[in-house]
C-alpha positions as CSV (number, residue, x, y, z in Angstrom):
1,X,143.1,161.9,135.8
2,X,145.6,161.1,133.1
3,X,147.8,158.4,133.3
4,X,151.1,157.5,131.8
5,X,151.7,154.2,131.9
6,X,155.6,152.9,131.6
7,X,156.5,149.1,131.6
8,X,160.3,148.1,133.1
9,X,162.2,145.0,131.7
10,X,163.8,143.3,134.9
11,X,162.8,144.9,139.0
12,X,166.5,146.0,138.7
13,X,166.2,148.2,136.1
14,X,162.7,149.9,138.5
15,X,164.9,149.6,141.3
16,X,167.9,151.2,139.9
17,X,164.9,154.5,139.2
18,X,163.9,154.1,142.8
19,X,167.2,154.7,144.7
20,X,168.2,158.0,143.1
21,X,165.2,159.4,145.3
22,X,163.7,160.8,142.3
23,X,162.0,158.1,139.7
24,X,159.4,160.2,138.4
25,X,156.7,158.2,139.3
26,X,153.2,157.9,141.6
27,X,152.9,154.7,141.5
28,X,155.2,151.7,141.5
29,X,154.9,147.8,141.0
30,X,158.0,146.3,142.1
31,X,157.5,142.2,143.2
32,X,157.4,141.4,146.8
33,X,160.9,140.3,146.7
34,X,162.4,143.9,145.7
35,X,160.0,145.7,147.6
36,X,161.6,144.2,150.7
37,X,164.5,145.6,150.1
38,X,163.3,148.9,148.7
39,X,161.6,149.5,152.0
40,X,164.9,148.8,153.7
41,X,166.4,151.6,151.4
42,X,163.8,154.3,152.7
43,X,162.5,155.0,149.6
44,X,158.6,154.0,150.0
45,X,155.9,156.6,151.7
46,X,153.9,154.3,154.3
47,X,150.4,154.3,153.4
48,X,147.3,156.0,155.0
49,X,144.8,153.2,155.0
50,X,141.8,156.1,155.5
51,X,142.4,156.9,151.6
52,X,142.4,153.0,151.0
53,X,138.7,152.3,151.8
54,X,138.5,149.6,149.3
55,X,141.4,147.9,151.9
56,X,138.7,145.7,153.1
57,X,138.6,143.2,150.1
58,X,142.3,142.2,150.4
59,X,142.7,138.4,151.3
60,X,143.8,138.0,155.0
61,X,145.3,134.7,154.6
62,X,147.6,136.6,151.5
63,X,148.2,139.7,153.2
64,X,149.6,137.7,156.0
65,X,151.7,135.9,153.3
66,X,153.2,139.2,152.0
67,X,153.7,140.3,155.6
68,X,157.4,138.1,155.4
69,X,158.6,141.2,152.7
70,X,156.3,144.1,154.5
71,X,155.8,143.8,157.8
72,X,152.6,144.7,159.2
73,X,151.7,145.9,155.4
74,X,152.6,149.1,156.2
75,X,154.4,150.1,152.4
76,X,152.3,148.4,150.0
77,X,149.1,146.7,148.1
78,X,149.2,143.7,146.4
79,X,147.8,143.4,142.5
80,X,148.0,140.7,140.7
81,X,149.7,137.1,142.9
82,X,151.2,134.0,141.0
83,X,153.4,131.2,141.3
84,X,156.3,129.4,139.8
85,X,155.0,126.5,138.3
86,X,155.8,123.8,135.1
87,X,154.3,124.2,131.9
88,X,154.0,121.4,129.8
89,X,152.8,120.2,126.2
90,X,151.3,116.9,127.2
91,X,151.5,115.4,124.2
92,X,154.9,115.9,123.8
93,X,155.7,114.8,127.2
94,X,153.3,111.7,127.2
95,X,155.8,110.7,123.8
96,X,158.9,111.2,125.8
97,X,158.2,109.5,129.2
98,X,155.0,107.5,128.6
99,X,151.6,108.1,130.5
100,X,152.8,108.4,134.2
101,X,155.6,111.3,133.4
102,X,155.6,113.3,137.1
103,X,153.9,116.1,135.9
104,X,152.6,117.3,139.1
105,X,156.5,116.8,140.6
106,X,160.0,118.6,140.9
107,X,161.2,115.6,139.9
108,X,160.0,116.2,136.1
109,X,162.8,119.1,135.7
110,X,165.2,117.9,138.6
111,X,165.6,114.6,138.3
112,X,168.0,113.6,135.2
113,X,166.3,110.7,134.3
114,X,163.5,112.5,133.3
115,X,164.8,115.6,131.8
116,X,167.1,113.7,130.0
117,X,164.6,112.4,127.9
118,X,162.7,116.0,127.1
119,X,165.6,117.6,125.7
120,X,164.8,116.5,122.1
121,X,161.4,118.5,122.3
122,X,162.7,121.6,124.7
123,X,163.3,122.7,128.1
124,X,163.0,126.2,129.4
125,X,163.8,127.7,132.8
126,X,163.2,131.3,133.8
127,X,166.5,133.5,133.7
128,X,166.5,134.3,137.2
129,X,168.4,132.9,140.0
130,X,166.3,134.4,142.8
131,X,163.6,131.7,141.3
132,X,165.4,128.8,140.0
133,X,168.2,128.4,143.0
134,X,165.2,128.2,145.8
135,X,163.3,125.4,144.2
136,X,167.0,123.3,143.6
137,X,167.8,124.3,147.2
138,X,163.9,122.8,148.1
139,X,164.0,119.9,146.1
140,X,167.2,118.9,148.1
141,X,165.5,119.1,151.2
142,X,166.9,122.3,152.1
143,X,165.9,126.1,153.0
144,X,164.6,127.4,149.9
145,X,165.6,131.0,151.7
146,X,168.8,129.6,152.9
147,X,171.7,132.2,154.4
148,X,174.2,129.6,153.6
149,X,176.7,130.4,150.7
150,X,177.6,126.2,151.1
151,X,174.1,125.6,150.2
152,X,174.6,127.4,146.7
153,X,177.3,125.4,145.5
154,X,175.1,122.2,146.2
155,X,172.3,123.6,144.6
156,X,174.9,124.6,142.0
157,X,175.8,121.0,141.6
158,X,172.1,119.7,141.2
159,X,171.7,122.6,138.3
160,X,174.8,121.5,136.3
161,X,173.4,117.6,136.7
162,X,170.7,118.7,134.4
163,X,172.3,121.8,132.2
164,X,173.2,119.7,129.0
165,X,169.0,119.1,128.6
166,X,168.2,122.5,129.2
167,X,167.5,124.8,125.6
168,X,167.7,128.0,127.0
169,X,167.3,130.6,129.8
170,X,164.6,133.6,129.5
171,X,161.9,134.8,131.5
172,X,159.5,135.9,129.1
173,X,160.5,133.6,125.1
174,X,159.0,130.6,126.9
175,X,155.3,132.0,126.8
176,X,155.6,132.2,122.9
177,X,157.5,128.9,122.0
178,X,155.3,126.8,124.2
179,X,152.4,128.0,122.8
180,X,154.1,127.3,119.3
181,X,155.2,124.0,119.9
182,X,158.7,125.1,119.5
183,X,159.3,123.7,123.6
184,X,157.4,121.1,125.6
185,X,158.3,122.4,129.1
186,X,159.3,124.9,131.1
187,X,159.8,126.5,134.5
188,X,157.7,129.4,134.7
189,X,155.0,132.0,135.7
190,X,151.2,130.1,136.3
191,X,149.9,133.1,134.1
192,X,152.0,133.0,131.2
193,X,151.0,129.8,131.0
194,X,147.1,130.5,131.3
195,X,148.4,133.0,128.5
196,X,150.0,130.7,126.3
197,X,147.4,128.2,126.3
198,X,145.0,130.3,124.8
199,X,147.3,131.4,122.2
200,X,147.6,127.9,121.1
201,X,144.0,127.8,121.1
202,X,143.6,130.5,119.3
203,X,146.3,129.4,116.8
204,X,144.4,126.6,116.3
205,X,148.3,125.1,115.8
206,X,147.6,121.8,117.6
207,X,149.3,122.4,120.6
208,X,147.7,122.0,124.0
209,X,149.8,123.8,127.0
210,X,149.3,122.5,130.9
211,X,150.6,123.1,133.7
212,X,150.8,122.0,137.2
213,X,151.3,123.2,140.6
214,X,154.1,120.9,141.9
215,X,152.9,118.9,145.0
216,X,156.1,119.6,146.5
217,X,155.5,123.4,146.4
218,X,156.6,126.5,145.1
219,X,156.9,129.8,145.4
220,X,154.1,132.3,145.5
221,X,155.0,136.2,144.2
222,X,153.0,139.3,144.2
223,X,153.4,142.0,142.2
224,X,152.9,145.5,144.8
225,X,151.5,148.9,144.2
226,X,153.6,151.5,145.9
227,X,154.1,154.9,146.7
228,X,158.0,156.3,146.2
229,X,158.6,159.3,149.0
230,X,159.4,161.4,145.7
231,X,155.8,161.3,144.4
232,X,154.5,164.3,143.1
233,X,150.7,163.7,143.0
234,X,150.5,161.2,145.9
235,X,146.6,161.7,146.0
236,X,146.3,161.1,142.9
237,X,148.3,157.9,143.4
238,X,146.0,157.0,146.7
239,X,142.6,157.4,144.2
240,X,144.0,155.2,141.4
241,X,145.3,152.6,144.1
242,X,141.5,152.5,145.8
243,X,140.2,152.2,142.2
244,X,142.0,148.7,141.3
245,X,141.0,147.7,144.7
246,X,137.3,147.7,143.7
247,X,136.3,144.0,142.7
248,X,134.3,144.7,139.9
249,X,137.6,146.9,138.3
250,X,140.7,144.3,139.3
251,X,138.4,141.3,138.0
252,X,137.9,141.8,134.3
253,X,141.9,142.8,134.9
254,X,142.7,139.0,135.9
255,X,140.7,138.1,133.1
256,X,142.8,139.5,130.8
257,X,146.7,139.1,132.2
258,X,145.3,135.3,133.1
259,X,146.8,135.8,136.5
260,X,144.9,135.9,140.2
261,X,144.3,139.0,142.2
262,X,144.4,138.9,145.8
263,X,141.0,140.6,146.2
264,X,138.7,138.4,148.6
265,X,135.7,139.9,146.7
266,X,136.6,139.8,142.9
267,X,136.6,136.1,143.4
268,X,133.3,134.9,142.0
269,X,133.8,137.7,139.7
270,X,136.2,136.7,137.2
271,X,136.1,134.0,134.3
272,X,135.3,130.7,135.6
273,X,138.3,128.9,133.3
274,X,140.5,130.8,135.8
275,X,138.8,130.7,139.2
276,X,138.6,126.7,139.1
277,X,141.5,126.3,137.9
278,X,143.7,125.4,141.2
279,X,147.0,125.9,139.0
280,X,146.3,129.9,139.2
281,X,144.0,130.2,142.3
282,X,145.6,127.9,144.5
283,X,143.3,125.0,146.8
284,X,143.6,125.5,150.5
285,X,145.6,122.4,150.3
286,X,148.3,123.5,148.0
287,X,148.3,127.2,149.5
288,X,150.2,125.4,152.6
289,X,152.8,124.2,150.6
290,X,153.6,127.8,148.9
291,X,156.5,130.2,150.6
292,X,157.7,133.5,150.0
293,X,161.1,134.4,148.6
294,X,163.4,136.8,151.1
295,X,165.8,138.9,150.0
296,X,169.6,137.5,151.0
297,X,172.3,138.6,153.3
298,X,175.1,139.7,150.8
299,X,177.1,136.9,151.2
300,X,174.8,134.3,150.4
301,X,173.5,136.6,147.2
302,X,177.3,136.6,146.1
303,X,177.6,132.5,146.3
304,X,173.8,133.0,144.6
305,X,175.2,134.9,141.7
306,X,178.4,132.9,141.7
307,X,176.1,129.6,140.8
308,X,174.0,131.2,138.7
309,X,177.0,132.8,136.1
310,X,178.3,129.2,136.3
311,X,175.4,127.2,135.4
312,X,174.4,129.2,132.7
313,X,177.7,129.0,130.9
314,X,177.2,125.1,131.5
315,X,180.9,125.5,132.6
C-alpha cells in the first residue's frame, strides 16, 4: 500500500474539502469538534467494526468521552488525544510573580493581577475562539458549552480585561518561541509543549518549558480517523486504520508527536518521560475535571465569532 500523506492548516480548510462530497481522500483526521458536525452533514461512511479487529485496545473510559461528538462511535477512531493546558518558562515566571505564581490555576492567565505582570517576558494564546472562549466562559463559573449569545459578551468582557498583556494570537508560533525564550507563557496544546521542551533541551539555550494541567480543568480534544462516503479505496482505508490501532505501531507514534494515544494497550509501551507525566496522560483525578467541546447552535457561534473579532483587535 502506498500512501500519500497531505497535512491541512486549520479543520476549516479539511472541512471545506469534505462538503463538496468529493475530497479525494481515504482517510481523514478532523478533531472531535468538527467531526461532530461533519457527521451532521452526511459526509462520513459509518464503520464496520468486523474490519476493525484491533477495536479492542481503545480506552472505554475515552471512547465514552468522544461519544458527546459521535454518538455510540459509530463514524470514527480516535488517534492521538490532548488537552489545552499552560505552558510556562519557570524561571521567567518565578522572576515575575515570585515562588507561589498559580501555575497549576486559570487564574495565571485570567486574572489581571497576574498577567499583568508577565507581559514584559510574553503571553501567548492559541488563535482559536472555539478554545479560548470555553475556558473564559469556565473560569466565570459558567457553561463552557454554553447556547447563550449573553454569555459571549461576558466572556468577551473577561478577554478584553486582560488583552493589553497578551503578545500575540497563533496556534502553532508558540511551540517555537517558548522553547526559544522569546515568551514565558502560553495557552496551548499539552504536546507542543512536551515538543518544545525538548527543543530547549536540545538547544541547550537555557530555557526550561513546563506546563501544567489547570486544577480547575480543561478541555480534552481528539484528533479522529475517518472514512468520507466518497472514498475510493475504503479497504484500503479499513487496513491502514487497524494498523495504527496496533499498540506496538501507535506507541513509538506518541513518542514522537509527544502527545497520548487513546489505546488502552500501548500504555506501558511508550517512553516513560511521557506516560508519568500527568500533564499529557491525565490522573484519574484530573480526567474528571476534563469536558468535551460541542459544536454551537448558530446563534451562539455568531456572538462567538462576534467576541472573538473584537478581542483580537483589542477594540
Amino acid at each position: 500500500m502506498k500512501l500519500v500523506y497531505d497535512i491541512f492548516d486549520t479543520n476549516e480548510a479539511l472541512e471545506a474539502k469534505l462538503l463538496t462530497g468529493n475530497s479525494g481522500y481515504d482517510v481523514v483526521v478532523p478533531s472531535n469538534v468538527f467531526l461532530a458536525k461533519q457527521i451532521e452533514a452526511g459526509v462520513f461512511q459509518p464503520l464496520d467494526r468486523s474490519k476493525l479487529p484491533n477495536w479492542n485496545h481503545l480506552d472505554p473510559k475515552l471512547m465514552k468521552l468522544i461519544e458527546a461528538n459521535d454518538p455510540g462511535n459509530k463514524f470514527a477512531v480516535p488517534y492521538m488525544y490532548g488537552t489545552i493546558l499552560i505552558g510556562f518558562n519557570p524561571d521567567k515566571i518565578k522572576a515575575a510573580l515570585g515562588d507561589k505564581a498559580p501555575v497549576d490555576s486559570w487564574d495565571l492567565i485570567f486574572k489581571e493581577e497576574n498577567i499583568s505582570k508577565l507581559k514584559q517576558c510574553g503571553v501567548a494564546l492559541l488563535d482559536s475562539p472555539s478554545e479560548i472562549l470555553p475556558l473564559a466562559l469556565q473560569h466565570l463559573g459558567l457553561d463552557p458549552n454554553s447556547k447563550k449569545p449573553a454569555d459571549y459578551e461576558k466572556a468577551e468582557a473577561l478577554l478584553m480585561k486582560i488583552r493589553p498583556y497578551i503578545t500575540y494570537f497563533h496556534s502553532s508560533k508558540y511551540m517555537a518561541d517558548i522553547a526559544n525564550g522569546d515568551i514565558c507563557v502560553a495557552v496551548g496544546y499539552s504536546g507542543s509543549f512536551s515538543q518544545a521542551a525538548n527543543r530547549a533541551k536540545e538547544a541547550k539555550n537555557g530555557v526550561t518549558v513546563d506546563m501544567r494541567l489547570p486544577k480547575e480543568g480543561a478541555p480534552i480534544w481528539f484528533d479522529m480517523l475517518a472514512i468520507p462516503k466518497g472514498a475510493k479505496n475504503p479497504e484500503d482505508a479499513y487496513t491502514f486504520i487497524n494498523y495504527l490501532l496496533q499498540p506496538q505501531v501507535i506507541a513509538p507514534v506518541s513518542d514522537f508527536v509527544g502527545y497520548p494515544n487513546p489505546n488502552k494497550d500501548a500504555t506501558g509501551l511508550v517512553d516513560p518521560s511521557i506516560r508519568n507525566n500527568p500533564n499529557l496522560y491525565p490522573t484519574e483525578a484530573a480526567m474528571s475535571t476534563l469536558y468535551t467541546l460541542q459544536p454551537l447552535p448558530r446563534d451562539a457561534e455568531r456572538a462567538r465569532t462576534r467576541a472573538w473579532t473584537k478581542i483580537k483587535s483589542g477594540t
